[in-house]
N, C-alpha and C positions, 0 to 999 in steps of 0.2 A: 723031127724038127718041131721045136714048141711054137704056137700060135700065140701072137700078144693080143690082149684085150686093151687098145687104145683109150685112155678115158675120153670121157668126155667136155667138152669145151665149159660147160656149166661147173662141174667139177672142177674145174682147171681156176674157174674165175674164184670159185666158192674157197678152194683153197688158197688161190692169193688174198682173198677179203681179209683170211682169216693171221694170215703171213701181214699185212697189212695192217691187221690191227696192233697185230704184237709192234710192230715198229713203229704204228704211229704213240704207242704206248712207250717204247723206248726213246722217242723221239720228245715227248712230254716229263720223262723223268731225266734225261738229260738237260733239256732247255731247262726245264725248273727249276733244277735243282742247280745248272751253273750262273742262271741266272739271278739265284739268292744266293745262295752259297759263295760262290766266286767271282763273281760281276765285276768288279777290283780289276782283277786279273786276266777274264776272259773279254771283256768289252774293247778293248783296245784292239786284240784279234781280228773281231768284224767291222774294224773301224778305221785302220788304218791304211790298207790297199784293197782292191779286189780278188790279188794275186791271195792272200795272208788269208783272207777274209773265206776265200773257196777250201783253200789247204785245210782250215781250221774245220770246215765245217765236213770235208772230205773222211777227215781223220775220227772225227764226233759221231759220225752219223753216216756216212755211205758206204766207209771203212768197214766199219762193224757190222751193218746189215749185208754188206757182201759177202763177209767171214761165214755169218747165220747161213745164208745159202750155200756155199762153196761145201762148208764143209757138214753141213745137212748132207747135201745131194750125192756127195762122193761116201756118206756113212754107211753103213749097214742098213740104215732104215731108208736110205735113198730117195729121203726127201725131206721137204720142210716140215714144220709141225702142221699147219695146213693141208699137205698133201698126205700126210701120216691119216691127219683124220677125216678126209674125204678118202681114204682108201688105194691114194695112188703113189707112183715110185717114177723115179727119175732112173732109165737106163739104156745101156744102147742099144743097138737097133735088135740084138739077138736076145736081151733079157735082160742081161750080165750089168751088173755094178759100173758104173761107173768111174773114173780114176780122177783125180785131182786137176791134172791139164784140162780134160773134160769140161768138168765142172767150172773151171775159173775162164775158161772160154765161154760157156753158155753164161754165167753170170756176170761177164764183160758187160758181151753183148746186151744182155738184158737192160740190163744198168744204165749205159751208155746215155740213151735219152736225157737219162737223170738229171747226172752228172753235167751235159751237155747245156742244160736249161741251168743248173746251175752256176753254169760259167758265166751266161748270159745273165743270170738276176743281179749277180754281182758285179756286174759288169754298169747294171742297170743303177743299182743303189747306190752305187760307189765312183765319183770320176775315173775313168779308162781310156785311153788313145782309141779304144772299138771305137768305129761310126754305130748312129743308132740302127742305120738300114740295116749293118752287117748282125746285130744283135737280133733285130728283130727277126730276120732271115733266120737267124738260127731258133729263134723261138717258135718258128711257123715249121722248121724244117722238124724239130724235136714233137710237135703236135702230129706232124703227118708221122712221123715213124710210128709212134704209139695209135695212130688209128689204124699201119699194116698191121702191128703186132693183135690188136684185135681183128682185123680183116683176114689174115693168112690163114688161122686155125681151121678158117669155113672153107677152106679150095684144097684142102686134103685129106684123104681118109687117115691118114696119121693122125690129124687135129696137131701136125707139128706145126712150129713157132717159126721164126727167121732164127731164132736161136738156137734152137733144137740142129736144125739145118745147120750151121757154123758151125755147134757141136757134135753133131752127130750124134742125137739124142731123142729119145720119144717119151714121153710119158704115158704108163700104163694102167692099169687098174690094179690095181696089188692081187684083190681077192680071184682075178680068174685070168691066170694064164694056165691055159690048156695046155 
């Protein structure tokens, strides 16, 4: 039976920094460029409902970076460009690859928060039947998830996630599985 080499939580941060940059990168040539480019067309989107205003931006932006992961993590290289170049692989608990259900589970999950606080900013900027308490509830509850998701890595030798956990997934060191 092969022995996994669990990365480490530093790693783990290091490759999302870097996962991160690229979207916040994609994140700036999209706005830019619909911003000048298509403004005409795409301003009424964020402008007319909350409901419109989330869709749009779901489809732009959360859509696509989802994709980036899902189908990273279920590839051959089994993981993001991040995790590629810190050295580690997304897979389950025996080594093995990953498969797509997998994947788009743990990147739900991931996600989630996101998404979540985004329902709530629109909800924020935009007139909505939400009460502000219920919004705001959700903005404190969206904060505390993301401080488990930091918090959890440290209470197992796995260094697994809540994610990891719903997918049934570990991240390992690519360079040393024994």
């Amino acid at each position: 039976m092969t022995s996994l080499s669990y990365s480490a939580f530093r790693d783990r941060i290091f490759a999302f920094l870097i996962d991160y940059l690229l979207i916040a990168l994609y994140g700036v040539f999209v706005v830019g460029t619909l911003s000048v480019i298509l403004r005409p067309y795409v301003k009424p989107l964020f402008t007319s409902s909350p409901e419109l205003a989330e869709l749009t931006g779901f489809v732009m932006i959360t859509l696509p970076v989802s994709l980036y992961f899902i189908v990273s993590e279920c590839s051959k290289w089994q993981g993001t460009l991040g995790k590629r170049k810190m050295g580690l692989r997304v897979c389950d608990k025996r080594g093995h690859r990953i498969g797509i259900g997998r994947s788009v589970r743990r990147t739900v999950v991931k996600f989630l928060p996101w998404e979540v606080a985004h329902f709530a900013i629109w909800r924020i900027m935009l007139p909505s039947d939400f009460s502000d308490s219920i919004i705001y509830f959700l903005l404190v509850a969206v904060n505390v998830t993301v401080l488990f998701y930091l918090f959890i890595p440290f209470t197992n030798k796995r260094r697994k996630n809540i994610y990891d956990w719903i997918a049934g997934t570990v991240v390992i060191e690519a360079k040393r599985v024994v």
